[in-house]
C-alpha positions in Angstrom: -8.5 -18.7 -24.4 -7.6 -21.8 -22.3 -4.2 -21.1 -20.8 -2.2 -23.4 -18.1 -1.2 -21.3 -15.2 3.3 -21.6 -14.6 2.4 -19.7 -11.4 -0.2 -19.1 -8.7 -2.2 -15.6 -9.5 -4.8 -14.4 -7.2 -8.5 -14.7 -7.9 -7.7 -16.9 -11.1 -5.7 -20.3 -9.9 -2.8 -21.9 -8.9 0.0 -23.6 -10.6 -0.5 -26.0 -13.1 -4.2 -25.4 -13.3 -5.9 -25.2 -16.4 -7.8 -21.8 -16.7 -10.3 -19.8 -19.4 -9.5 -16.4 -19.1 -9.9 -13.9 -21.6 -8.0 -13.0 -24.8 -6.8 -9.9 -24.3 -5.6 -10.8 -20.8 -3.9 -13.7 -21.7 -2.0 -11.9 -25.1 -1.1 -8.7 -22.8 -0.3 -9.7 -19.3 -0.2 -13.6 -18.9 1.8 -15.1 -22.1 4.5 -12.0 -22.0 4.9 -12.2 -18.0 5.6 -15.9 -18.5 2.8 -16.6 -16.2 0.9 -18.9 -18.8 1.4 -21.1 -21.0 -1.8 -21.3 -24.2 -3.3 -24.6 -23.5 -2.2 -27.0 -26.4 -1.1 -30.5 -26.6 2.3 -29.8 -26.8 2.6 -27.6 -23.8 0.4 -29.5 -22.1 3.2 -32.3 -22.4 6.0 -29.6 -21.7 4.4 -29.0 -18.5 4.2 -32.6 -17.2 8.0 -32.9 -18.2 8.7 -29.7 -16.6 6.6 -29.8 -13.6 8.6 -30.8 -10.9 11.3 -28.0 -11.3 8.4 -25.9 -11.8 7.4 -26.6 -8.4 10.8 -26.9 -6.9 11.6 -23.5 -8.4 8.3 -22.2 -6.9 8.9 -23.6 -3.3 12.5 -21.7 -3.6 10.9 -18.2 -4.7 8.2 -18.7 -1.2 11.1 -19.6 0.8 13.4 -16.7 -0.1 9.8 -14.4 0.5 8.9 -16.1 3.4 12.5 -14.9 4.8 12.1 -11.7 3.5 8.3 -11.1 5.2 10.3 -11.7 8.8 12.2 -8.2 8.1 8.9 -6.7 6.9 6.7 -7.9 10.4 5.9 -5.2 12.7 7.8 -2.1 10.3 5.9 0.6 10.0 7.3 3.3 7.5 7.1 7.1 7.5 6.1 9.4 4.4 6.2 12.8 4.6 3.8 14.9 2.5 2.2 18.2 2.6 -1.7 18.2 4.1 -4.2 20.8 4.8 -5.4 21.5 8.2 -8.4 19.3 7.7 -5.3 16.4 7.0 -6.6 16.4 3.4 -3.0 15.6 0.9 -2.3 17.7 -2.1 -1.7 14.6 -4.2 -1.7 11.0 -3.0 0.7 8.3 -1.9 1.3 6.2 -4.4 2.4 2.2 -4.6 5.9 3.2 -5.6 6.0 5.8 -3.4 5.7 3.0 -0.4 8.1 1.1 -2.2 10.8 2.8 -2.1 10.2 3.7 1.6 9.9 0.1 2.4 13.2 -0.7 0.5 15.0 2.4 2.4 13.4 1.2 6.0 14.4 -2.5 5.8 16.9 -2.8 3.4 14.3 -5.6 1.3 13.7 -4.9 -2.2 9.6 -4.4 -2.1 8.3 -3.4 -6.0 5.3 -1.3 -6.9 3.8 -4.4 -8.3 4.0 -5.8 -4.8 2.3 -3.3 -2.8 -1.5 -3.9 -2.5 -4.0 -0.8 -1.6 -7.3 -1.2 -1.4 -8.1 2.7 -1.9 -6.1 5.2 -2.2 -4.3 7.2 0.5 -4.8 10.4 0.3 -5.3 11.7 4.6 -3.0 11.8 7.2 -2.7 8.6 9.6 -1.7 5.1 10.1 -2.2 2.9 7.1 -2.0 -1.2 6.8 -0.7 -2.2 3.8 -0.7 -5.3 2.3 3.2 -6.5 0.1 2.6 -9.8 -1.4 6.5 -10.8 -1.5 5.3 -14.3 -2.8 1.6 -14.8 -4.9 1.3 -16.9 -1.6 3.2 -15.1 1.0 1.7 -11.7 2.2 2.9 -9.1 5.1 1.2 -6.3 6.3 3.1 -2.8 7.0 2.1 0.1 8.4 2.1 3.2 6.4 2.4 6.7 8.3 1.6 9.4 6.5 2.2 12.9 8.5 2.9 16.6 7.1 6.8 16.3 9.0 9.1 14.1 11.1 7.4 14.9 13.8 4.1 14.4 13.3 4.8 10.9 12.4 6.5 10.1 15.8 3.4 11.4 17.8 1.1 9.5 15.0 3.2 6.5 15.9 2.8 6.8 19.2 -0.8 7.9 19.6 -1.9 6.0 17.1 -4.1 8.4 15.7 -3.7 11.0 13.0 -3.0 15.0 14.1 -6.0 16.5 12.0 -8.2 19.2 13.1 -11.6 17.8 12.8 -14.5 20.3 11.6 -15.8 20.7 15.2 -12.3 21.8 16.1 -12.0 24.1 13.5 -15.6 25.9 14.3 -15.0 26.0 18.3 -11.4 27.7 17.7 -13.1 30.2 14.8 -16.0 30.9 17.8 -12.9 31.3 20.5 -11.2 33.6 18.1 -14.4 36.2 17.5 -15.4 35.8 21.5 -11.3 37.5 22.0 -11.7 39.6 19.2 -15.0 41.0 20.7 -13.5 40.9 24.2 -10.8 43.1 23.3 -12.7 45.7 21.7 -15.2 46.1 24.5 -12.3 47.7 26.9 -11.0 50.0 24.2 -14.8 51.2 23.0 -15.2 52.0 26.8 -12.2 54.1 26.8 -12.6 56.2 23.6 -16.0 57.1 25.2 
């Protein structure tokens, strides 16, 4: 379906461009978002009529996010989650869940629909995350993700995450058994 785009959308075009994209894409996300127009004469004219308050409209939205991405630069946000020793999480951290503590931290009201992870976030540590505000205005956060309060200070200012790698797991177990062995050396002695 040929459909002319009312708004820039990543990886497909910008606005008033003139697009194929597929039908069920167009029917379920495009045409109801108001995203798209379907490519016919008529709207074709609608949009020339229509296109410079289109525009103006659009340049208004990017200036109201480009504010907004000034109170988002250099935030880095906390989330507090339970981990195993290996820093494994029992669950994830989800897009709303970085939402909301993006909206709590700087007061600017960040979506789900606005938060972009490239895989999902499911270890302890220091996170960038990508808000698009704007289809063409993006800011990076920081997500810290730490078993309590803290954890996420130290995280913050180490910059790494406080994990217990496998190596430090085996030399503690090995530490352990050498005390354990130690201990019953002096009181085998005695008994005999």
């Amino acid at each position: 379906m040929q459909v002319i785009l009312l708004e820039k959308i990543e990886k497909l075009g910008t606005l008033g461009q003139e697009v194929k994209v597929r039908d069920g894409f167009a029917r379920n996300y495009l045409l109801p978002q108001r995203k798209a127009l379907r490519a016919t004469e008529a709207n074709r004219a609608y949009f020339q009529r229509e296109k410079a308050a289109l525009e103006a409209a659009n340049a208004k939205k990017r200036e109201a996010a480009e504010k907004e991405s000034k109170k988002l630069e250099s935030l880095t946000v906390s989330i507090i989650r339970q981990a195993s020793e290996a820093g494994h999480l029992y669950g994830s951290v989800s897009t709303r869940d970085i939402a909301d503590a993006v909206a709590a931290a700087s007061k600017v009201a960040a979506d789900r629909n606005q938060v972009v992870l490239n895989a999902p976030l499911k270890t302890l540590g220091l996170f960038p995350v990508a808000i698009a505000l704007h289809p063409e205005v993006k800011v990076t956060v920081t997500v810290n993700i730490a078993r309590t309060e803290e954890e996420a200070a130290i995280q913050k200012k180490t910059g790494k995450a406080l994990v217990k790698s496998e190596g430090e797991d085996k030399a503690e177990k090995a530490e352990a058994k050498a005390e354990e062995a130690a201990a019953e050396a002096p009181a085998e002695e005695a008994a005999a």
